[in-house]
C-alpha beads as a LAMMPS data file, in Angstrom:
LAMMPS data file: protein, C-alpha beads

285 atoms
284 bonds

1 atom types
1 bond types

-500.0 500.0 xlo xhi
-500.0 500.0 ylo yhi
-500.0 500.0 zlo zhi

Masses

1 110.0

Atoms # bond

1 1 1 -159.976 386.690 -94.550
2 1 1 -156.511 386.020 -96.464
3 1 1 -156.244 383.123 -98.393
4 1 1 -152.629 381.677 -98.928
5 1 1 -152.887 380.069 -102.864
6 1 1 -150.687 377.323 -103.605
7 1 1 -150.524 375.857 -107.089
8 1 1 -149.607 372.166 -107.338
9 1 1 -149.042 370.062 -110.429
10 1 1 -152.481 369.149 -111.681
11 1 1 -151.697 365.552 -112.420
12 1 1 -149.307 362.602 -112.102
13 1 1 -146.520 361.602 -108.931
14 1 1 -145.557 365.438 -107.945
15 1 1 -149.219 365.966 -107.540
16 1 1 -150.516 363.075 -105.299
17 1 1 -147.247 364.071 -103.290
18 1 1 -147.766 366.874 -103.202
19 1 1 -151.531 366.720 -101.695
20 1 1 -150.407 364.267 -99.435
21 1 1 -148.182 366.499 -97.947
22 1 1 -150.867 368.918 -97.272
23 1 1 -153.099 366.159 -95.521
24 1 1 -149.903 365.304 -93.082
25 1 1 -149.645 368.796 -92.123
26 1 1 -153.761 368.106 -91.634
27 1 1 -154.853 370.232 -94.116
28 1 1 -158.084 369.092 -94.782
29 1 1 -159.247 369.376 -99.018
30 1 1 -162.667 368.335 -100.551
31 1 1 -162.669 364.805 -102.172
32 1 1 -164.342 365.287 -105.229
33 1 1 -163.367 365.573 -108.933
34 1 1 -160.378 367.704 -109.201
35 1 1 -161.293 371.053 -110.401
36 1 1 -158.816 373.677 -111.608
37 1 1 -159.181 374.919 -107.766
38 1 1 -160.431 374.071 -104.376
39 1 1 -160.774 375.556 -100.794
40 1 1 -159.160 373.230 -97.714
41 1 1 -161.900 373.646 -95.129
42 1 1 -160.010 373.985 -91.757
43 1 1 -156.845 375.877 -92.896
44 1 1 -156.946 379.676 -94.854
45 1 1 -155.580 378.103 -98.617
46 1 1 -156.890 377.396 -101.411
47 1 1 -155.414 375.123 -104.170
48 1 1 -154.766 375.948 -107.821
49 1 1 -154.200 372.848 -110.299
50 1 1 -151.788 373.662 -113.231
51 1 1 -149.368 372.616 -115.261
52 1 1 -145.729 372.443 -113.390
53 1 1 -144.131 374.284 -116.336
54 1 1 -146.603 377.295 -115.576
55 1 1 -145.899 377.584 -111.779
56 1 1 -142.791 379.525 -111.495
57 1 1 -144.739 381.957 -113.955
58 1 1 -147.574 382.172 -111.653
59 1 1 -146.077 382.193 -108.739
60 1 1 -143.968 385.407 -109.936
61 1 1 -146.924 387.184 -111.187
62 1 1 -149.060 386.752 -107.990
63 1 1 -151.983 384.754 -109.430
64 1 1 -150.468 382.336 -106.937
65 1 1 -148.397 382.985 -103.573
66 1 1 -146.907 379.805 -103.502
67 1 1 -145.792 376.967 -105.353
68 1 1 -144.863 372.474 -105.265
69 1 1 -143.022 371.446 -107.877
70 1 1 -139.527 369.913 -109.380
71 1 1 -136.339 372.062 -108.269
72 1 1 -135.611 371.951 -111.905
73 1 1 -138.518 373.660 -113.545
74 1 1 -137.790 376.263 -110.844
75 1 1 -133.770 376.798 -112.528
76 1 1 -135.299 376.223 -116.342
77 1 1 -138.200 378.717 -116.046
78 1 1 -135.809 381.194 -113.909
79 1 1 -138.465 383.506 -112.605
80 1 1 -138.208 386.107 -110.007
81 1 1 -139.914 383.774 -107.186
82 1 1 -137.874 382.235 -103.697
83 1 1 -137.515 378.480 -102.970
84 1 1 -138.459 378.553 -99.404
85 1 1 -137.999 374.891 -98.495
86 1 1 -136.489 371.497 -99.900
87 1 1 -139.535 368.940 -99.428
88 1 1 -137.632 365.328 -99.627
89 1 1 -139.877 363.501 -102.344
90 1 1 -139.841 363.712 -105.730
91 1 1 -136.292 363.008 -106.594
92 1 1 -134.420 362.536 -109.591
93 1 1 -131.696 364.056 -112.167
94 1 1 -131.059 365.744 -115.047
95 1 1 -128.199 363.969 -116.596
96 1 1 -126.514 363.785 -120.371
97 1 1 -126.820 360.466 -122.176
98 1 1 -125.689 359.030 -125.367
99 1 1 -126.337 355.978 -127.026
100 1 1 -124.770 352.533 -125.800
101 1 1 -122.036 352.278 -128.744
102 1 1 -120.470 355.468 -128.409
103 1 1 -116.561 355.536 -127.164
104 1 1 -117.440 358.283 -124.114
105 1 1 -114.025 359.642 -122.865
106 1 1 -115.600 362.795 -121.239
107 1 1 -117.516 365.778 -121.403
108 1 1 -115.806 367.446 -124.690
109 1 1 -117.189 364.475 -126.419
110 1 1 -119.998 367.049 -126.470
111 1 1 -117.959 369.582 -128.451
112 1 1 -119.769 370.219 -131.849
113 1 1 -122.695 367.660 -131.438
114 1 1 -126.468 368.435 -131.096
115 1 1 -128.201 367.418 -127.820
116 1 1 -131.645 367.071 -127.397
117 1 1 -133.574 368.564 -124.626
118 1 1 -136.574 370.249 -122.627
119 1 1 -133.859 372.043 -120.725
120 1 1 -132.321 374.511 -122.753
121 1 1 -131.707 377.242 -120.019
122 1 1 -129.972 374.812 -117.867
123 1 1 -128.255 372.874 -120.367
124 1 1 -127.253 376.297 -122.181
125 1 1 -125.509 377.370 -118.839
126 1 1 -123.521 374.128 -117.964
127 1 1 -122.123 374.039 -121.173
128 1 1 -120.941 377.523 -120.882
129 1 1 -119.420 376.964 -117.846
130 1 1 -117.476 374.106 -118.654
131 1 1 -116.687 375.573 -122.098
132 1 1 -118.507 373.131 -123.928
133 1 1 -119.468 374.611 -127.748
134 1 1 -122.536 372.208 -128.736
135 1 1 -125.728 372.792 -130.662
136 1 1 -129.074 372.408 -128.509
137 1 1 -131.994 370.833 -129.929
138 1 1 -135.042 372.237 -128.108
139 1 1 -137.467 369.755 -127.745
140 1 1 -141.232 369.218 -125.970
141 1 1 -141.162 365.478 -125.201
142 1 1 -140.163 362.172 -125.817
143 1 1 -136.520 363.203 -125.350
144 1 1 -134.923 360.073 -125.343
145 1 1 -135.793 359.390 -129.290
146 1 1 -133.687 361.841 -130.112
147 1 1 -130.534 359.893 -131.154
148 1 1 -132.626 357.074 -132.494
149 1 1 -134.139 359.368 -135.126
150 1 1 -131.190 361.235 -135.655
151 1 1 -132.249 364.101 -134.512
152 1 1 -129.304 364.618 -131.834
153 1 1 -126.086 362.407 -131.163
154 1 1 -126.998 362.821 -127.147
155 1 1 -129.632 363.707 -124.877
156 1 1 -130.459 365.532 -121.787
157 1 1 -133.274 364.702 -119.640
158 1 1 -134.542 363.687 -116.752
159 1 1 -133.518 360.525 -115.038
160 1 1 -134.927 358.702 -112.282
161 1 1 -134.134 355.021 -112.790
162 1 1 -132.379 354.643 -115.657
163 1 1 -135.093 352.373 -117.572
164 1 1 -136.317 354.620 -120.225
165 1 1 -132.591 355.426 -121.381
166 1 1 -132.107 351.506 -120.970
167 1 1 -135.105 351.101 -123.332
168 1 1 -133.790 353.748 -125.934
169 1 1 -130.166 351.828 -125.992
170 1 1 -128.505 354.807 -124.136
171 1 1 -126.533 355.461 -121.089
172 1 1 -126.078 357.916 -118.817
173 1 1 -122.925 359.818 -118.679
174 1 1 -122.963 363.388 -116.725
175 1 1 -125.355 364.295 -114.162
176 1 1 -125.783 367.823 -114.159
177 1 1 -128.035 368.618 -111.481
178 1 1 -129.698 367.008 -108.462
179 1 1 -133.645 368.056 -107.899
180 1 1 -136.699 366.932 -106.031
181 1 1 -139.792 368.644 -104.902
182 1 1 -139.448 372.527 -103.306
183 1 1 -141.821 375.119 -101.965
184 1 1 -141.324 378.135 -103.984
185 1 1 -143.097 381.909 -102.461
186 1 1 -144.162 385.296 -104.575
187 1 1 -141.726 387.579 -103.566
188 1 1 -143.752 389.968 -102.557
189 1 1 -146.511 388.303 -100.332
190 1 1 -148.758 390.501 -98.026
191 1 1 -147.870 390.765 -94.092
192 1 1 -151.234 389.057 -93.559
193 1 1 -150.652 386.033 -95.825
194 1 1 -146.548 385.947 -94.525
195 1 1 -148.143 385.013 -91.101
196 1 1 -150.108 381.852 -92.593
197 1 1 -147.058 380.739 -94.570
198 1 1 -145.475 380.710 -91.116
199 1 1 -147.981 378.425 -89.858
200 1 1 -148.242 376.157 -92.812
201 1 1 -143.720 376.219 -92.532
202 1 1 -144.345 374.905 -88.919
203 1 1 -147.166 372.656 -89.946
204 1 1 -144.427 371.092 -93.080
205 1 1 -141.236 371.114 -91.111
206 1 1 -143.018 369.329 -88.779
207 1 1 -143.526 366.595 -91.239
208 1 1 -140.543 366.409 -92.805
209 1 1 -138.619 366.248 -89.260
210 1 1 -140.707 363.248 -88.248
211 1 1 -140.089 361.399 -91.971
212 1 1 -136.440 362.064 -91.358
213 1 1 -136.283 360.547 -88.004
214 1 1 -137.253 357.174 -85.806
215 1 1 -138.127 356.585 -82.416
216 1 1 -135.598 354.328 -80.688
217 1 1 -136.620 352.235 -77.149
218 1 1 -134.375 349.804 -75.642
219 1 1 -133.090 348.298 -72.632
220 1 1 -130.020 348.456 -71.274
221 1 1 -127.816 347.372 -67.943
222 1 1 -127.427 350.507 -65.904
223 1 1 -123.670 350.398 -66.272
224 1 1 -123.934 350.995 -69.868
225 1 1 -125.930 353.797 -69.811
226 1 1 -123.709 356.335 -70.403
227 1 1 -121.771 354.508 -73.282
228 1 1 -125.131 354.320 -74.730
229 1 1 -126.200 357.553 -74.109
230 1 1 -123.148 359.078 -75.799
231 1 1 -123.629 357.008 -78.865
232 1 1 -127.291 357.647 -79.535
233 1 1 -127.709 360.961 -81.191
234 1 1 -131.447 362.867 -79.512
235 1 1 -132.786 366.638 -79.558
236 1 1 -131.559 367.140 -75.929
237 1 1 -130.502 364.161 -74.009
238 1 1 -132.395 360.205 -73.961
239 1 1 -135.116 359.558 -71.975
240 1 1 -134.358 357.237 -69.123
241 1 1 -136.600 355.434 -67.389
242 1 1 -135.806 352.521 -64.518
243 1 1 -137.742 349.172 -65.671
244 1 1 -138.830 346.782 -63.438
245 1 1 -135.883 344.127 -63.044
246 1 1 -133.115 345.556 -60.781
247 1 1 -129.878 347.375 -62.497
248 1 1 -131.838 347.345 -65.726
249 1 1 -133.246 350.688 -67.547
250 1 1 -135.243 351.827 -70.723
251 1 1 -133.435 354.117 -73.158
252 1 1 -135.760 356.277 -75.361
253 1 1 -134.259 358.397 -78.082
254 1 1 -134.411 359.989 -81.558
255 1 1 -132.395 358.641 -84.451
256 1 1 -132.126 359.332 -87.985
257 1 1 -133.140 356.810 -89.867
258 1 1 -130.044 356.746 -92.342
259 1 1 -128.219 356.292 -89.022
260 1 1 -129.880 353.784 -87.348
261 1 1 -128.110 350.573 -88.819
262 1 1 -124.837 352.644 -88.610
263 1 1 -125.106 352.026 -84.567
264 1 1 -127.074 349.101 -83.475
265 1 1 -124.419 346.892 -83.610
266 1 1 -122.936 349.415 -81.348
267 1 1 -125.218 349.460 -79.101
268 1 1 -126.134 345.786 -79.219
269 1 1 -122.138 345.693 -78.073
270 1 1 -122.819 347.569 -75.023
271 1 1 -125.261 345.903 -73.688
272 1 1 -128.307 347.099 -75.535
273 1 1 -131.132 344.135 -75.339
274 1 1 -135.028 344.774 -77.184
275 1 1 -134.449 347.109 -79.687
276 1 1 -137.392 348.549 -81.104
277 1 1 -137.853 351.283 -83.681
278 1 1 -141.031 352.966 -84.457
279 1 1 -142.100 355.794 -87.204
280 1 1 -142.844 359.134 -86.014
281 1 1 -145.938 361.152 -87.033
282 1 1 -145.247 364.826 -86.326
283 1 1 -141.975 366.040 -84.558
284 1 1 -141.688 369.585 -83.454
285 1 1 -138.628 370.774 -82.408

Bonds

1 1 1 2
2 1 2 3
3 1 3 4
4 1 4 5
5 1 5 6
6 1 6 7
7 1 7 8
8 1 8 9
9 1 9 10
10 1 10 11
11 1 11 12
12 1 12 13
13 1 13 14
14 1 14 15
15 1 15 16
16 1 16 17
17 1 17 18
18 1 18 19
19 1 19 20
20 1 20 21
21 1 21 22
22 1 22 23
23 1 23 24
24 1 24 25
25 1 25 26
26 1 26 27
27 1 27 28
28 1 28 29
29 1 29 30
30 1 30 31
31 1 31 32
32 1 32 33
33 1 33 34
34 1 34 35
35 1 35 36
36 1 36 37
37 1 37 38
38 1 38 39
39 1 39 40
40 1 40 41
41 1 41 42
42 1 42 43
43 1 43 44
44 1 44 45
45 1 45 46
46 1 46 47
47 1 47 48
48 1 48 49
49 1 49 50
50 1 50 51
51 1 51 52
52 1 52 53
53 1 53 54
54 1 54 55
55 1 55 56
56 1 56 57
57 1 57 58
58 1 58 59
59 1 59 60
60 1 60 61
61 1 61 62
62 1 62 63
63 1 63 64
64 1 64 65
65 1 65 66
66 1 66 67
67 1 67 68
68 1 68 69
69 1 69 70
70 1 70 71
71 1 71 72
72 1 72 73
73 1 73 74
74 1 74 75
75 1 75 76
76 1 76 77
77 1 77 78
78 1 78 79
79 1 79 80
80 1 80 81
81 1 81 82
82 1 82 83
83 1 83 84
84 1 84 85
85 1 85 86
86 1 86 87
87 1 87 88
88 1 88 89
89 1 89 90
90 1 90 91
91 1 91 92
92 1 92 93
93 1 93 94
94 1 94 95
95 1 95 96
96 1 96 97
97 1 97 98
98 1 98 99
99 1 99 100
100 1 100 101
101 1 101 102
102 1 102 103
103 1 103 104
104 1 104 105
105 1 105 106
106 1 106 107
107 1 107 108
108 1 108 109
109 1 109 110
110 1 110 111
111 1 111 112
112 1 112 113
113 1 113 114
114 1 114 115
115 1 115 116
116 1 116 117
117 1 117 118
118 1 118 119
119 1 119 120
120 1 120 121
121 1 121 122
122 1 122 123
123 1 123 124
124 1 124 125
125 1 125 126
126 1 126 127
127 1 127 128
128 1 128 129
129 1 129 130
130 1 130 131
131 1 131 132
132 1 132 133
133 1 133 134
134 1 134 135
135 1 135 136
136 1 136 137
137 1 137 138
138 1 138 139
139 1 139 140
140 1 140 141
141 1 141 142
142 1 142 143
143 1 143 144
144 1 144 145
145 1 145 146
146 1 146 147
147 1 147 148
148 1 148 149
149 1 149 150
150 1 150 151
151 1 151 152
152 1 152 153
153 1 153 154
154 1 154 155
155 1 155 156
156 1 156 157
157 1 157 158
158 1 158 159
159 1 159 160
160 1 160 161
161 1 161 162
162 1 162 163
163 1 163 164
164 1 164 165
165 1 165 166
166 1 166 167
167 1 167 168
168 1 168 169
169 1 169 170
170 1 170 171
171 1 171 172
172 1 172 173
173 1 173 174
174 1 174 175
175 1 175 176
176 1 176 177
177 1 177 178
178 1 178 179
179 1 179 180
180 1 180 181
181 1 181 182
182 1 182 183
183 1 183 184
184 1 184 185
185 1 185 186
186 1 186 187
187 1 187 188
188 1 188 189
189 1 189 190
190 1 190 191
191 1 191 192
192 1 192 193
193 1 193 194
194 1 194 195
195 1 195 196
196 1 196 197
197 1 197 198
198 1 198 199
199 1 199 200
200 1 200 201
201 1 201 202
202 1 202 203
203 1 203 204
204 1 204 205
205 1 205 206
206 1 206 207
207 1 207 208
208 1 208 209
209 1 209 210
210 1 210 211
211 1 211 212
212 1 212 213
213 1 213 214
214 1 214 215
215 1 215 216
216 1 216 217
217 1 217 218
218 1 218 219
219 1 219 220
220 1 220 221
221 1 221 222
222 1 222 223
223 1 223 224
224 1 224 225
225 1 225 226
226 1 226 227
227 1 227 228
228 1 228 229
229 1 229 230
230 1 230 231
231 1 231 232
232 1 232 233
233 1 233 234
234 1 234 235
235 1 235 236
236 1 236 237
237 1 237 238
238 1 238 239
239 1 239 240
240 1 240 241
241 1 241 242
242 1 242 243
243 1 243 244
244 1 244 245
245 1 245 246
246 1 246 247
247 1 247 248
248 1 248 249
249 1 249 250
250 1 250 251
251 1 251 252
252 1 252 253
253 1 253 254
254 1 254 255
255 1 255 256
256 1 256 257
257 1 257 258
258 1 258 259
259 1 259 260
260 1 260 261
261 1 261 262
262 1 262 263
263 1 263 264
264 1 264 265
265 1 265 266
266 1 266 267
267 1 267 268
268 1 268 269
269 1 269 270
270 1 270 271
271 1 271 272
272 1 272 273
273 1 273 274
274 1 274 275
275 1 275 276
276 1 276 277
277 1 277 278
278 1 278 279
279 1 279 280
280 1 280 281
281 1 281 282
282 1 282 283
283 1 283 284
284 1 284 285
């Protein structure tokens, strides 16, 4: 039987993410010593554990079919593979920095000065679009020592809360690019494994959906139901339900969890009384 293989980062955040993901969509993996691969025991994949810089690569050449990692080692490696899904975790920047002292007045402060980086593709390509003629300073790691050396007047790196620039004396200046954690595919996967990357899909969005998304119950005079109903947003219309006390009903819905403080002071204003909002665990839609 077809095996789907999915390579994951073999250590740090991205990976336990990225395995937790697979045991919400109930993927079930072997709990001992992580090997450089391992068979999930109720679902047709197996998982290879490698370094995030080598997945695109991988992925392209077949060795796996799909891939978990950073949206911006999928645009710096630039292989032939297809990002099949966004997966909401894993977020951060790549940005340009300089130190603290420097006078910034924009981006052509970048004219004629070397920048140190791990991202020289993506960098290389910003700069060119925005006309931008600076020297890059390829680097492996420890970016952010870069000016302090004097190896490079600025920097660009990853940034996720500022602290390690804060600890180098720099500041951030120009975000180039937004990323976080996608699901990238072979291009040329078998018919036979295409079906189980249509089951895992259903198995993630499913997932994602239900972190995106709260379940709403209140109660509510009868006369306000339809103000109500109007302002809560659902997948087809709210759930009502009569309670127990005359002229009085229970409203169930879906809301988005960004949204929900946006309207329960509207719909405490109408009439809404025992609000209660609880996470969901799968949602299928």
């Amino acid at each position: 039987m077809s095996k789907l293989k999915i390579a994951i980062q073999k250590s740090g955040r991205l990976s336990e993410k990225s395995l937790a993901l697979l045991k919400e969509c109930g993927i079930k993996l072997p709990n001992d010593d992580r090997k450089l691969k391992t068979e999930a025991r109720n679902f047709p994949v197996e998982v290879l554990f490698l370094r995030d810089d080598d997945i695109p690569q991988y992925v392209e050449q077949g060795v796996a079919d799909l891939g978990i990692l950073g949206e911006n080692e999928v645009k710096e490696k630039d292989k032939q593979v297809t990002v099949i899904q966004k997966l909401g975790f894993a977020s951060c920047k790549l940005s340009l920095a300089v130190p603290n002292r420097e006078n910034y007045t924009g981006l052509s402060w970048f004219d004629g000065k070397k920048v140190a980086t791990s991202y020289p593709r993506i960098l290389r390509k910003y700069f060119a679009e925005k006309n931008i003629k600076a020297e890059i300073e390829e680097i492996g790691g420890s970016v952010e020592i870069a000016p302090g050396i004097g190896l490079a007047q600025g920097i660009f790196d990853i940034v996720s809360t500022g602290s390690t620039l804060l600890m180098n004396g720099l500041k951030e200046v120009e975000i180039v690019m937004q990323s976080e954690a996608v699901l990238i595919s072979n291009q040329s996967l078998p018919a036979e494994k295409q079906v189980i990357l249509e089951k895992l899909l259903f198995r993630i969005m499913a997932v994602l959906n239900a972190a995106e998304n709260d379940y709403i119950l209140l109660n509510a005079p009868n006369e306000a139901i339809a103000a109500i109903s109007a302002l809560l947003p659902a997948l087809k219309s709210p759930t009502i339900l009569p309670l127990a006390q005359e002229g009085w009903s229970s409203i169930q819905s879906v809301v988005k969890e960004d949204d929900f403080w946006n309207i329960v002071a509207g719909l405490k204003e109408l009439g809404a009384r025992d609000i209660l909002v609880l996470p969901i665990e799968k949602m299928v839609i």
